[in-house]
C-alpha positions in Angstrom: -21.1 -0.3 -15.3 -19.2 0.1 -12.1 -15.0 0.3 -12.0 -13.3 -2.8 -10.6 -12.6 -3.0 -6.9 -9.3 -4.1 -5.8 -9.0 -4.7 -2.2 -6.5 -2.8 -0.1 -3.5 -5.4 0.3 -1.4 -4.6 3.3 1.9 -3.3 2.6 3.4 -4.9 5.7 2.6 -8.0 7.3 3.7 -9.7 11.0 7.5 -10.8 10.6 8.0 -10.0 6.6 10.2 -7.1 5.5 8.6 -5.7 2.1 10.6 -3.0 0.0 8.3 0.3 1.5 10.2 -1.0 5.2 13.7 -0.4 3.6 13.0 2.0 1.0 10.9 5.1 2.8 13.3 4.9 5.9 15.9 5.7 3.4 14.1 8.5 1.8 12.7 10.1 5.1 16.7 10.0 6.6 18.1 11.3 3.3 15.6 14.2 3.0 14.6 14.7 6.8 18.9 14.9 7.1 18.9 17.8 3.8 16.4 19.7 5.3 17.5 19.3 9.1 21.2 20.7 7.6 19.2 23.5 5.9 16.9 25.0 8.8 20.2 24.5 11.5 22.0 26.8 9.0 19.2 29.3 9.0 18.7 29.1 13.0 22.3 28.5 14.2 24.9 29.3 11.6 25.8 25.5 11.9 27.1 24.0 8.7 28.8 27.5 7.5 25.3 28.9 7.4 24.2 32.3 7.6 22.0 32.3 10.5 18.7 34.2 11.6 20.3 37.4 10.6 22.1 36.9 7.4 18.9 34.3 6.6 16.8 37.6 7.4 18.4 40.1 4.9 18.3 37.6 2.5 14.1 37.4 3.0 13.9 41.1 2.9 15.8 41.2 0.1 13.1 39.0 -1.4 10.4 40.9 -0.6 9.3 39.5 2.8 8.1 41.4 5.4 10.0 41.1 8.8 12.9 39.2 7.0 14.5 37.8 10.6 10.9 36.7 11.5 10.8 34.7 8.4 14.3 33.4 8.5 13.3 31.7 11.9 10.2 30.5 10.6 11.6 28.9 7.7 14.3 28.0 9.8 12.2 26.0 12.6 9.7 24.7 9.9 12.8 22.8 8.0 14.8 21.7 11.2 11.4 20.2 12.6 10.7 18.9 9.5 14.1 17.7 8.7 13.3 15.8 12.4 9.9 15.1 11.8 11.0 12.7 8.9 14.7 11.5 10.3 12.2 9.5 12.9 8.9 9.2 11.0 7.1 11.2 13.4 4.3 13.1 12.8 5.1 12.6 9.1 2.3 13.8 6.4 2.8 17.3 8.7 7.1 17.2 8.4 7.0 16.3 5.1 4.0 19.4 4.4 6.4 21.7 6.2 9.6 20.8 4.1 6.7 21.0 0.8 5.4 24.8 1.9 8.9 25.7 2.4 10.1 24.4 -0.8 7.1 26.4 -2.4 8.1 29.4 -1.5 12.2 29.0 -2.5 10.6 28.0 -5.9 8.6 31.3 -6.1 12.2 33.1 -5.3 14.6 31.3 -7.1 12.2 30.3 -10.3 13.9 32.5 -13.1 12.2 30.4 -15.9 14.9 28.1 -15.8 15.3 24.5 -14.9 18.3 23.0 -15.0 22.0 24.8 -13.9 22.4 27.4 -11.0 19.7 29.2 -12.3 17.1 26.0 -12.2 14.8 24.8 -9.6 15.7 20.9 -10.0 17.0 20.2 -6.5 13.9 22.5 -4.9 11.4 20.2 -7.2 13.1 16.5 -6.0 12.4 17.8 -2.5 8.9 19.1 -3.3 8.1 15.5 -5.0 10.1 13.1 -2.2 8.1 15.0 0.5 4.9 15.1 -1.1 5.7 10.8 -1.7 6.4 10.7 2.1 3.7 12.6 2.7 0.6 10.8 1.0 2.7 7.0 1.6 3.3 7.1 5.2 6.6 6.7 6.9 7.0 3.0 6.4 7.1 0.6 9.4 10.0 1.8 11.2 8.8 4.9 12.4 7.8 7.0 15.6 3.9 7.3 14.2 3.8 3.4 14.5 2.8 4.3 18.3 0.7 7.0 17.9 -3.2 5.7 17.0 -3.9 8.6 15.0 -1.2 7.9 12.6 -0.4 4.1 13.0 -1.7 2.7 10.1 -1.4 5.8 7.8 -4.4 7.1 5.6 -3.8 8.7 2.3 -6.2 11.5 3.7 -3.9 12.6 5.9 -1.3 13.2 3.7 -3.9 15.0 1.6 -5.0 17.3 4.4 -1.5 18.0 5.1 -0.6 18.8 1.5 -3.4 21.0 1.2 -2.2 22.8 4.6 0.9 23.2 3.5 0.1 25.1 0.0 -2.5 26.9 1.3 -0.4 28.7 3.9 2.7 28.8 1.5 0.6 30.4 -1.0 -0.5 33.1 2.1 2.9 33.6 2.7 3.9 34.4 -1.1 1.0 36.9 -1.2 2.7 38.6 2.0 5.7 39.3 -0.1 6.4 42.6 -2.0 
């Protein structure tokens, strides 16, 4: 017996405005604008943030190797992520980016605890918003709209991106004392 087929309906069609056109806009500002906030801290001390070198004893501290390398790194990937999602461009890889990021602050932070200063809540709503943005697409009102590649988005792509982004977040944990 096969499993019922259900056609693919189009989320969006010529001149109609579903929810997924006001709603992912909304998440990919929201988060693209957290992360963008986050990576200019680590690059440029904007927002009262520590910059590459403070951002670098803090990796070292944490076991990385070449702590200012990795404070630039981290840096970059959430300010071109934070980007990335702001104008739905390039989207499954921004929202990977902010995902492998997010891995590794889990794998720092994670104390066994959840909730409280100690928790890992805020780290897991990003993880789960960019991994949404990621396998859904950017919505209409995006950047990838003109490029062909990414146009009409394919859940595959947000796959391959996913599976990017742990696989070299997981390389970079195993780099870590």
């Amino acid at each position: 017996m096969s499993s019922p087929h259900f056609p693919a309906a189009p989320r969006t069609t010529i001149g109609s405005t579903t929810p997924f056109d006001v709603g992912l806009p909304v998440l990919r500002l929201v988060l693209g604008a957290i992360m963008f906030v986050h990576g200019t801290q680590k690059l440029f001390q904007w927002f009262d943030g520590p910059g590459i070198k403070g951002t670098g004893m803090f990796f070292s501290r944490a076991g990385y190797p070449a702590g200012e390398t990795m404070a630039a790194v981290a840096g970059l990937t959430e300010t071109l992520g934070g980007l990335g999602l702001i104008l739905g461009l390039l989207t499954p890889l921004a929202a990977a980016g902010v995902v492998g990021v997010m891995i590794n602050a889990v794998a720092v932070k994670w104390t066994g605890a959840v909730i409280g200063q100690e928790g890992v809540e805020f780290e897991s709503l990003i993880i789960a918003a960019a991994v949404t943005l990621a396998l859904t697409g950017p919505g209409r009102y995006a950047l990838d709209r003109f490029l062909p590649v990414l146009r009409d988005h394919r859940l595959v792509h947000g796959f391959l991106a996913l599976l990017l982004a742990v696989v070299l977040a997981v390389v970079v944990l195993l780099v870590r004392d």
